[in-house]
C-alpha positions, 0 to 999 in steps of 0.5 A: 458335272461329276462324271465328267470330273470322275473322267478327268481324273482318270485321265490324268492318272492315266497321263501320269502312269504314262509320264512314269513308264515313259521316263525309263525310254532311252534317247535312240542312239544310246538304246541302239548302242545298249542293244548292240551287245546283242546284236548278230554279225554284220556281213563286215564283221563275218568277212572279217572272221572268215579272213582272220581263219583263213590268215592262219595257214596252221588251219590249212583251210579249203572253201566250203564248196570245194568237192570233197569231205577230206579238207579243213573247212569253216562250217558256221560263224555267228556272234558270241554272247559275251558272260551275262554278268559282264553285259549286265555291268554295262547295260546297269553300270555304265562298265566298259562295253564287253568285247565283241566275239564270233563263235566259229565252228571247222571241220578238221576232215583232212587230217588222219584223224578228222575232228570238228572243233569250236573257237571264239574269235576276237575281238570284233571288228578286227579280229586278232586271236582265236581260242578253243571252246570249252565241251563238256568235261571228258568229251570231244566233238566226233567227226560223225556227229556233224552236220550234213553239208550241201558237198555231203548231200551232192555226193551222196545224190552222185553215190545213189546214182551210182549205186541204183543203175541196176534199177533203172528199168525197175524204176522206170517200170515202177514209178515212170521215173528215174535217178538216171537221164531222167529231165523232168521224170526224176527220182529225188531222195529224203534223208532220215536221222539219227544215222545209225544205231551206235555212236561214229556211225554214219549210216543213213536211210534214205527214202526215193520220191518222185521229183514232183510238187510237193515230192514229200507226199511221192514214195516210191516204196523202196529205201536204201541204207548207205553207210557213208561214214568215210571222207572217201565217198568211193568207199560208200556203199549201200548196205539194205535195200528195203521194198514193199515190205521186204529187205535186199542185201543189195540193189543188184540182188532186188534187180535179179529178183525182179527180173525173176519176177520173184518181188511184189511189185507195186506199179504207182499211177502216173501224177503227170500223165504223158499228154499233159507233161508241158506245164498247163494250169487246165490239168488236175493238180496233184493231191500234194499240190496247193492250187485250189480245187473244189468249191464251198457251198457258199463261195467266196470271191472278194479279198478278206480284210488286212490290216492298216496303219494310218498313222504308221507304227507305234512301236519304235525300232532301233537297230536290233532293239524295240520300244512299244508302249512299257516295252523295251527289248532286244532281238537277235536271230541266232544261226544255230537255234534260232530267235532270241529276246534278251533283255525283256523290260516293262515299265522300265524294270528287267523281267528276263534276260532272255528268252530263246528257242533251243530245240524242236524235235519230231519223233515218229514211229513207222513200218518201213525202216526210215520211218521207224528210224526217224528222230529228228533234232531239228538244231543239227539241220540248221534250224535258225539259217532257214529263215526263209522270206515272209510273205507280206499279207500271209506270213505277216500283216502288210503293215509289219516291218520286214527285217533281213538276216544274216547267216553264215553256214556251210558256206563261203559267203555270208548269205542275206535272206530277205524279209526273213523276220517281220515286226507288226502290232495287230489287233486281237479281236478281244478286249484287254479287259471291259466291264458293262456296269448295269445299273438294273433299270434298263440302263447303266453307268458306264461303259469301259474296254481296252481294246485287245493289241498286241506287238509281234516278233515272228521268224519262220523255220522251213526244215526240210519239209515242216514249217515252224512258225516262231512267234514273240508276243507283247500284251499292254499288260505286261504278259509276254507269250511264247508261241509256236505253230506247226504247218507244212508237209508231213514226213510220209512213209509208202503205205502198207497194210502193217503201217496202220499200227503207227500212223494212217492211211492218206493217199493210195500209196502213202501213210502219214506217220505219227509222231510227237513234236517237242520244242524246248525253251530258255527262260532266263527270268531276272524278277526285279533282279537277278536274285530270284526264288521259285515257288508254286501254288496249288489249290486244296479243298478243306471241310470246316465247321460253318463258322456262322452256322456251326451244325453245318459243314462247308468245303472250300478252297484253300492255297497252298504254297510250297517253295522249291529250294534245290533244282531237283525239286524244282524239275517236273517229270512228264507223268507228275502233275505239274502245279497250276502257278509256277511263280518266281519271285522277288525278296521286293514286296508290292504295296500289299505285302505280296513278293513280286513275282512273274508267273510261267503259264504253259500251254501244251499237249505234250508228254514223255516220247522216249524211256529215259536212259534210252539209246537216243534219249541221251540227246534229248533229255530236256524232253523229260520234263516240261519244266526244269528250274535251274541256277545259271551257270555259263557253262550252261547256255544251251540244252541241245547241240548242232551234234545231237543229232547226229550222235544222239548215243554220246551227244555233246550237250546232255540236259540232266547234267545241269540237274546233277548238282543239284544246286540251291535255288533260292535268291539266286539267278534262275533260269526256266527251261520249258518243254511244249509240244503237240502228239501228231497222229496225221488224218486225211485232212493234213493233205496237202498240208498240216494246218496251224489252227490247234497246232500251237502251243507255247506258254505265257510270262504274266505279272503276278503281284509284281505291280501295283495294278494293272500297269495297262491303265496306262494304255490310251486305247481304253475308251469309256462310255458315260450315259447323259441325261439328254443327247447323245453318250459322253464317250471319253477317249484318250487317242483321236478317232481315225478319219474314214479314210481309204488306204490302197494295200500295198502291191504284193511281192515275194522274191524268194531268194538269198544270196551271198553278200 
């Protein structure tokens, strides 16, 4: 009988730990309406925006779509946050809900002097006033730092058109294909960033692929320079053109010279041979193509496993709002940047306010002109609005819960994408703990495991050709992890033998180009409360007297704890070892004495790319430091900008001003900014594409000192073993054993579209 009175007891401990956690739920209406605060836009409530602008005649606004950059037009609406301190009083106070506002952003491009200005409009969801956003002080928006829009690229393709009619038959020679009466033999374009080398310029490379599956990996060998800075594309004119290895003042002086037979052509083998032009699955895929090809040495022929749910989800969803087991948290997908938790609790105790994406960025080196001028700052292409539909049983489990999204950029409509977020609990496939306990004579006393599950909050970015995977993890634990995977197509460059000094060689006629990706995080950490400090521990050996040995010596660990108490100390260069545990802590003790902390963990490859002060680096400044501490301030919401990418010399928003004042940040609100990121050389093997396996990083939030004990014990999927004397094991449970049953998948299905709403 004593085990089984040991188990009882545990069991019941185990009920009560449930029974506290429990009692901070909320019933669900009154959850979805605390999680509305941050909810995005409705399509109701852009429509209702977008018609408020359009009433104020002053603003002179044209569709989006109409064919010209000389008008005034609405670019992007998304839900702005209200001041935290104002949500705060709601969500803990019982204060008057904050008032309901949309950001919206409009290019002023008929006036004389084109401008892009940003206004909060209110309040929602009937809007009656719009004001001006604050900038940065002494700064205004340029009109050439905006982004690329849909009428830009359309015009731009018209201008290249144009521009290479006197290549037409080199193309047709060189490539078999053409920008002119092409069908289905046609050129297409990639376009690189930044788009010039000064601040107002808007001078963009452009490399000419062939338009075929997976048209990334096709250069052709030949670049343009357009400079495109201008409202009136009929003053765009191409300024270089660059081919094998060689610089042109223009393309009529590259079709002079090739007709002269005075340029090193390079005749590129044809990738749809003529008689088998008609769509046929019998013909050789292309090396840039996903259809299988090869074999394993030991084939596999039947589907793998999947996931089921036979008793459907455990996690409750509320609108934008999610409670699973000691979770509760809030979700948006920001158009500009992207996925944002906010308002993270566990156990019923805030640990963050949020925590969000705010910037990837890949920077790469090359031979060609586009390849040595590539930077890319993904939040000036639109890095939340491609979040394009998840497939079921690839992107996600079958069993996830899809979500849809909103977006309303460069547009006339608000667009719906479909599935464009997914929700899911997958088992880990490592317990959360478990211990063996011997009892050294061929048996033992016990057995204990927590089986490994996890809640995951996923989006997709597909930016242009690379393809971000976002992931939001919750462990039983109270350990939240941030992650992200890298996959898609490489940004390719034509090969030639000087390209070997920056990236390598992967096809005939292409050469995969190095370069570093970096992605930035807020974490904005509330540590049982908003009145945090920051501190780190490290490791230190000391050589001692032997106490009960004195004629011997003895080395052994040490902690050494250090505070950070102004914002420069607490903002870690690239280069400076950064301290194992990176603590922020409470002025609340556990039991033990210890000061209640979450510790930031972070997973990463990354290193300083840029030298600091250098041209473009002013855009990405973030990129110094994997880890910055700051004091929050409203001022300072986010450390990049739709603009920096487009003027990364005088960019909008420069992360080392928030470092400057180097404020005091000791008991007060903080805020991580964490920088991860992985160097990329690329190898044979990212062909067709890169894969995600050790393209991750990311970091983890993990309770330190801030409970009690593990707050999993209150998790009923631990199961413990008892040894009996006679029979079969006593084997405790706190969830009934599944019935073998069988569940038929759910037909697969992907639509693949979005469309205005």
């Amino acid at each position: 009988m004593r085990r089984e009175t040991l188990a009882l007891t545990w069991a019941l401990a185990a009920v009560l730990t449930l029974q506290r956690l429990a009692g901070a739920n909320h019933s669900p209406r009154a959850l979805r309406s605390k999680a509305g605060v941050f909810a995005d836009l409705s399509a109701q409530e852009i429509k209702a925006v977008r018609s408020f602008l359009w009433s104020q005649k002053e603003l002179r606004l044209e569709p989006s779509k109409a064919q010209t950059l000389a008008k005034n037009s609405v670019f992007l609406i998304e839900m702005l946050l209200p001041k935290k301190q104002q949500v705060l009083k709601f969500l803990d106070h019982g204060h008057r809900r904050p008032v309901r506002e949309a950001r919206a952003v409009i290019f002023f491009g008929s006036q004389e002097q084109p401008n892009v200005t940003e206004f909060a409009v209110g309040p929602l969801p009937w809007p009656y006033y719009m004001r001006k956003l604050p900038l940065r002080p002494g700064h205004r928006i340029s009109w050439a730092s905006r982004p690329i829009t849909s009428v830009e690229y359309a015009l731009l393709h018209r201008a290249l058109q144009k521009a290479t009619k006197p290549l037409h038959q080199f193309f047709l020679d060189t490539t078999g294909f053409s920008l002119h009466d092409c069908q289905s033999r046609c050129l297409t374009f990639t376009d690189v960033a930044p788009r010039g080398l000064a601040s107002g310029q808007r001078r963009t490379w452009f490399i000419l692929q062939r338009s075929v599956e997976g048209f990334f990996l096709h250069p052709t060998g030949l670049e343009l320079l357009m400079d495109h800075g201008s409202t009136d594309a009929q003053d765009w004119v191409v300024e270089q053109v660059w081919y094998n290895g060689k610089f042109y003042q223009s393309p009529e002086e590259l079709a002079q010279k090739y007709k002269d037979g005075e340029v090193d052509v390079v005749v590129l083998e044809d990738p749809l041979p003529k008689d088998q032009e008609a769509e046929s699955m019998e013909r050789p895929p292309l090396f840039s193509s996903y259809q299988p090809r090869g074999d394993f040495p030991s084939p596999i022929t039947r589907k793998g496993p999947h996931l089921v749910q036979p008793n459907g989800p455990r996690y409750r969803l509320e609108s934008n709002a999610v409670l699973y087991g000691g979770w509760r948290f809030a979700f948006r997908l920001r158009s500009s940047t992207g996925l944002q938790i906010l308002d993270v609790h566990f156990g019923g105790e805030r640990i963050a306010y949020e925590v969000s994406v705010q910037e990837a960025v890949a920077l790469y080196g090359g031979h060609t002109p586009a390849g040595m001028q590539t930077n890319y700052i993904d939040v000036g292409w639109g890095l939340g609005t491609v979040t394009y539909e998840l497939a079921p049983g690839i992107d996600c489990p079958e069993t996830a819960t899809f979500l849809d999204a909103l977006h309303y950029y460069d547009i006339d409509d608000p667009i719906h994408y479909s599935r464009a977020l997914c929700i899911f609990e997958m088992p880990t496939g490592v317990p959360v703990r478990r211990h063996f306990n011997s009892n050294f004579s061929g048996g033992f006393n016990f057995y204990a495991g927590l089986e490994g599950q996890v809640l995951v909050v996923r989006t997709t970015s597909t930016v242009y050709n690379y393809d971000y995977i976002w992931d939001f993890i919750f462990y039983p634990n109270g350990v939240m992890e941030a992650k992200i995977h890298a996959t898609g197509y490489v940004h390719a460059t034509f090969y030639t033998p000087e390209g070997q000094r920056h990236g390598t060689r992967l096809h005939t006629h292409l050469l995969g180009n190095m370069h570093t990706h970096l992605v930035h995080y807020r974490v904005d950490l509330d540590v049982a409360g908003t009145k945090n400090s920051f501190q780190t521990l490290q490791m230190k050996l000391e050589n001692i007297t032997n106490p009960w040995s004195p004629k011997h010596r003895l080395v052994q660990p040490t902690l050494e704890r250090k505070s950070h108490p102004s914002e420069r100390q607490a903002a870690f260069r690239f280069g400076r070892t950064l301290p194992r545990y990176l603590l922020f802590t409470s002025p609340q003790e556990n039991p033990w004495g210890h000061k209640r902390s979450y510790r930031l963990q972070i997973h990463s490859m990354a290193d300083q790319v840029l030298p600091p002060g250098w041209q473009e680096e002013q855009a990405v400044t973030w990129a110094r430091y994997p880890l910055a501490v700051t004091k929050y301030r409203e001022s300072e919401l986010c450390s990049s900008s739709i603009y920096n990418q487009n003027d990364p010399w005088d960019p909008p928003v420069v992360f080392e001003d928030f470092l400057r004042n180097n404020e005091n940040i000791e008991d007060e609100d903080l805020v991580a900014w964490v920088t991860v990121g992985f160097l990329h050389i690329p190898h044979s093997e990212d062909i067709p594409n890169t894969t995600t396996p050790g393209n991750s990083v990311g970091f983890l939030l993990r309770p330190f000192n801030f409970f009690r004990e593990d707050p999993s014990v209150a998790s009923r999927d631990t199961v413990i073993v008892w040894p009996q004397d006679s029979g079969p094991n006593y084997v405790q449970r706190w969830l009934p054993e599944e019935s073998r049953v069988c569940l038929a998948p759910t037909p697969f299905s992907y639509n693949g579209t979005y469309t205005p709403v």
